[in-house]
C-alpha positions in Angstrom: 111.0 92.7 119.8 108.0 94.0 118.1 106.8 92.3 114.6 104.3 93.3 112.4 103.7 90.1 109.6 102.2 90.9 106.4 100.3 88.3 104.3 97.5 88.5 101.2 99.3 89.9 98.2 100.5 88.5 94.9 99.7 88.6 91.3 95.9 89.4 90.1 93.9 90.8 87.5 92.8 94.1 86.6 89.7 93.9 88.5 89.8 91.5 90.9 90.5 91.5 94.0 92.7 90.8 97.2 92.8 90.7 101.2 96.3 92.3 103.0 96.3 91.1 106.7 98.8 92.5 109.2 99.4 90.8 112.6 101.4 91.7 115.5 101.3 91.8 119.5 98.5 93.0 121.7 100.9 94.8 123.7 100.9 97.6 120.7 97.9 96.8 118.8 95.6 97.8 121.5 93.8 101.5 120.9 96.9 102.2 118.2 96.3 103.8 114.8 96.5 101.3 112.4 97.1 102.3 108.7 98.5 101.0 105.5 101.3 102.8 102.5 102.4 101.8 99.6 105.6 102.3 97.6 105.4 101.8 93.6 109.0 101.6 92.1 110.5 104.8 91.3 107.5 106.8 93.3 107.7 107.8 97.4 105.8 106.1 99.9 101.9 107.4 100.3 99.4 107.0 102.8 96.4 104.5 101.4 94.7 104.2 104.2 94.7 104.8 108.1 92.1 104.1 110.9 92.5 106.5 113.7 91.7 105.5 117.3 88.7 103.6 116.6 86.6 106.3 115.2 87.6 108.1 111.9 89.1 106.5 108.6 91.1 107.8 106.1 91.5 106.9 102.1 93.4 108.1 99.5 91.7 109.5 96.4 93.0 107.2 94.2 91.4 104.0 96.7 88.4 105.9 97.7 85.0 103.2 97.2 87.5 100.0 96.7 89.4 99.7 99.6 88.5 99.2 103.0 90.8 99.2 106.0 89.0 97.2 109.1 90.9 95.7 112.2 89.9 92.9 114.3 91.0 93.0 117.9 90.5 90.3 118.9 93.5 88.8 116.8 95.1 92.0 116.5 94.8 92.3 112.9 94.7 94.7 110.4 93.1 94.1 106.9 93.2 95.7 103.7 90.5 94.7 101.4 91.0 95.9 97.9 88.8 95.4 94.9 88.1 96.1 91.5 92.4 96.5 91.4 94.0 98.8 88.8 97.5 98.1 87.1 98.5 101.4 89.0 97.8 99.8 92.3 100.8 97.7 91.7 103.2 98.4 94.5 104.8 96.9 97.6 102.1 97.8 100.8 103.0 98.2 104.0 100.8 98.2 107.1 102.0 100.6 110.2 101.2 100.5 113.8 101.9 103.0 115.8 105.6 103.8 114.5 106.1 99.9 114.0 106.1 99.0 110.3 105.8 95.7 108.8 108.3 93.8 106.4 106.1 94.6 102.9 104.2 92.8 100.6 104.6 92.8 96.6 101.1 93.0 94.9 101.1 93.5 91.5 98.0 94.1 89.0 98.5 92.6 85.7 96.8 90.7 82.9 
């Protein structure tokens, strides 16, 4: 049975910053698209970022210059580095790969 385990959110302040990691099996993670949502209560899921077969990435406007999506095969992990966080980042993210998603993680922006 596949698993994709999420890790890195939480509570932080306007402006700081946090690290989402997503680990799963090599049997999947290898040459996949790798990408992470995120679902605010009361809005749909969107697309914040996505990594397409090694070569080109993808950001959502609203992410574009403080987030960065990077992957490290060797441990078959994705990361999500955010920074300088907004109150309207707060949302639960979720990293995909291939059609597997992961479980969620809450982060929330507040002062």
């Amino acid at each position: 049975q596949v698993q994709l385990v999420e890790s890195g959110g939480g509570l932080v302040q306007p402006g700081g910053s946090l690290r989402l990691s997503c680990t799963t099996s090599g049997s999947i993670f290898s040459g996949a698209s790798v990408a992470w949502y995120r679902q605010a209560p009361g809005k749909e899921r969107e697309l914040v970022a996505e990594s397409i077969f090694y070569s080109r990435t993808t950001y959502a406007d609203s992410v574009k210059d403080r987030f960065t999506i990077s992957r490290d095969n060797a441990k078959n992990t994705v990361y999500l580095r955010m920074n300088s966080l907004k109150p309207e980042d707060t949302a639960v993210y979720y990293c995909k790969i291939r059609h597997y998603w992961g479980q969620g993680t809450q982060v929330t922006v507040s002062s």
